[in-house]
C-alpha positions in Angstrom: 94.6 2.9 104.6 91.6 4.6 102.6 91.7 2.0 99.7 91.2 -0.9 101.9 88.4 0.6 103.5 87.2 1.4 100.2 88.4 -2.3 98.8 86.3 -3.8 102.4 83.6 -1.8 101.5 83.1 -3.2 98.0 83.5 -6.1 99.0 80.8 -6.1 101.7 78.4 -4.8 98.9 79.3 -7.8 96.6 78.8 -10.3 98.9 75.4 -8.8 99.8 75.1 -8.4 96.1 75.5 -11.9 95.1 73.3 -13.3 98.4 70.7 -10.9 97.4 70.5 -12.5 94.2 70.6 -16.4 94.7 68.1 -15.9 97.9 64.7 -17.6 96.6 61.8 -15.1 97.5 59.7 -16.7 100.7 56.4 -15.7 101.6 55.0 -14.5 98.1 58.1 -13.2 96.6 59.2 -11.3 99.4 63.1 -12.3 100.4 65.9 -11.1 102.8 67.7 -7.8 101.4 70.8 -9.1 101.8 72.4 -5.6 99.6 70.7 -3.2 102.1 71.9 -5.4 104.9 75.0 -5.1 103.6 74.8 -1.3 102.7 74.0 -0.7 106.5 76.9 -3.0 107.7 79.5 -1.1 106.0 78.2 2.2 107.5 78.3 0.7 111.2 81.9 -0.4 110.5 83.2 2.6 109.3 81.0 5.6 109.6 83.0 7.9 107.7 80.9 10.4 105.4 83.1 9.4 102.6 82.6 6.2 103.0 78.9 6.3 102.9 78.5 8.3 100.2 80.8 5.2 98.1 78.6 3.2 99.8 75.6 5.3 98.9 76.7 5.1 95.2 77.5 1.6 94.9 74.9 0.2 96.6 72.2 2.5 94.6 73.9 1.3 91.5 74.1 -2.3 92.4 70.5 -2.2 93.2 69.4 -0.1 90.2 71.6 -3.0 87.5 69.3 -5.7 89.4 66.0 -4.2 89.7 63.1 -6.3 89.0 60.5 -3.3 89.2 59.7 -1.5 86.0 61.1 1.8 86.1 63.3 1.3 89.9 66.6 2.3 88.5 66.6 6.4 89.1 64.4 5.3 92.5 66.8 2.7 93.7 69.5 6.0 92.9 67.5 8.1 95.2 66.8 5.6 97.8 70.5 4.8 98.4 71.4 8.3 98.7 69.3 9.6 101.0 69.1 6.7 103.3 72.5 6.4 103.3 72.8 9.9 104.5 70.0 10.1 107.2 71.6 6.5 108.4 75.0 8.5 109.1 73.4 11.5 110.8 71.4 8.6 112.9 74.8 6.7 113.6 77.5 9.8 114.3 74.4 11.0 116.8 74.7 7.6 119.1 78.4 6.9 118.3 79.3 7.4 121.9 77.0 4.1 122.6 77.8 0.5 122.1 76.7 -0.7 118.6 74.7 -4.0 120.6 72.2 -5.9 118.6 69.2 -4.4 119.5 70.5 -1.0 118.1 71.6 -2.8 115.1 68.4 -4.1 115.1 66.6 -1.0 115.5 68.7 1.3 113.1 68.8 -1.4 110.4 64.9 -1.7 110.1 64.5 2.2 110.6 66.7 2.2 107.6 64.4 -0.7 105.7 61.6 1.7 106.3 63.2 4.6 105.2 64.7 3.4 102.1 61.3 1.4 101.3 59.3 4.7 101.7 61.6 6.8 99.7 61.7 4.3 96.8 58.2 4.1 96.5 57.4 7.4 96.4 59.9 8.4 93.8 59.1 5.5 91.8 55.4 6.7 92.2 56.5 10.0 91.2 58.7 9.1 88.6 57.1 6.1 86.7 54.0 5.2 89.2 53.2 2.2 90.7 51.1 -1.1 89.8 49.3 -0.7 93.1 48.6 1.5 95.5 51.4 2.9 98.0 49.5 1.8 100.7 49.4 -2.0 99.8 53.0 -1.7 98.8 54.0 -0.2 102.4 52.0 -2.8 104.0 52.8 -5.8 102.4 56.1 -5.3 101.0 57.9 -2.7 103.6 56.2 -3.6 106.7 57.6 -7.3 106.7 60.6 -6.5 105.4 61.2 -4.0 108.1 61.4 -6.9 110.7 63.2 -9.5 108.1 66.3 -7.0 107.8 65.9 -6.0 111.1 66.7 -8.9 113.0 68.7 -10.3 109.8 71.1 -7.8 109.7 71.8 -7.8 113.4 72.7 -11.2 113.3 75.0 -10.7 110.1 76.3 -7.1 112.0 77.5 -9.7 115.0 79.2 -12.3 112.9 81.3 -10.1 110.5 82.4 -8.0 113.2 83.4 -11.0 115.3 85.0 -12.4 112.2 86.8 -9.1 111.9 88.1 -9.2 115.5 89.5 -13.3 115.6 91.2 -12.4 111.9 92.6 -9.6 113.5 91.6 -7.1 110.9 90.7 -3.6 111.9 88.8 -1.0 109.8 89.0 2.8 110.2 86.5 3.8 112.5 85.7 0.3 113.6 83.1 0.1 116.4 84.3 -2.4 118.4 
């Protein structure tokens, strides 16, 4: 039963892999993270710490092969890790509530802000940054708070449903 978590897992990070990557960028460049959506789906479903560590390491190395900023692989390592983890604590300290949209909602952007914050400043520690962190937070995290917020919420509601009418359960599924 472990490898087909593992198996759905991979799979959910592929397909946020590959929609992350033939989404065109909308207002100035900035587009839908379809991986991080992704990367906080799989932890909803199956909130297992092993599972979000894989999904921790895949998704950070995922994002670091198909970085666009100069010098994001080791950040986009970081990023994963940690927001991954904090994400768990956050999620096995409500799991006697309903996952309903609005939490979805909520955790998902607290997650876009978390891993947003933590890649920029390691990147600015580790390589620096072509502007200043504050323009970056504003007009790169800030929107996309809000964009994977509401995104990933919907995508949350329609996997899961999927799950259910296909009859396919997941370890630690929170219907």
């Amino acid at each position: 039963m472990k490898l087909k978590n593992n198996i759905f897992t991979a799979l959910l990070l592929t397909i946020g892999l590959i929609l992350h990557q033939i989404t065109p960028g909308i207002l100035g460049g900035m587009k839908f993270d379809f991986l991080l959506s992704f990367i906080f789906i799989s932890i909803f479903l199956n909130s297992t710490f092993r599972n979000t560590m894989l999904t921790a390491l895949l998704g950070g190395i995922l994002s670091a092969m198909t970085t666009t900023f100069p010098g994001g692989q080791i950040p986009n390592l970081i990023d994963k890790l940690v927001t991954c983890l904090i994400l768990f604590i956050i999620i096995k300290g409500i799991q006697n509530f309903k996952l309903n949209s609005f939490i979805v909602a909520l955790i998902s952007g607290l997650g876009t802000f978390i891993s947003g914050a933590i890649f920029l400043l390691s990147a600015l520690l580790i390589t620096g940054l072509p502007v200043p962190l504050k323009v970056l937070m504003i007009t790169v995290v800030l929107p996309t708070i809000l964009i994977n917020g509401v995104g990933t919420a919907f995508l949350y509601g329609i996997i899961k449903r999927a799950l259910k009418l296909l009859g396919i359960t997941v370890d630690n599924f929170n219907a």
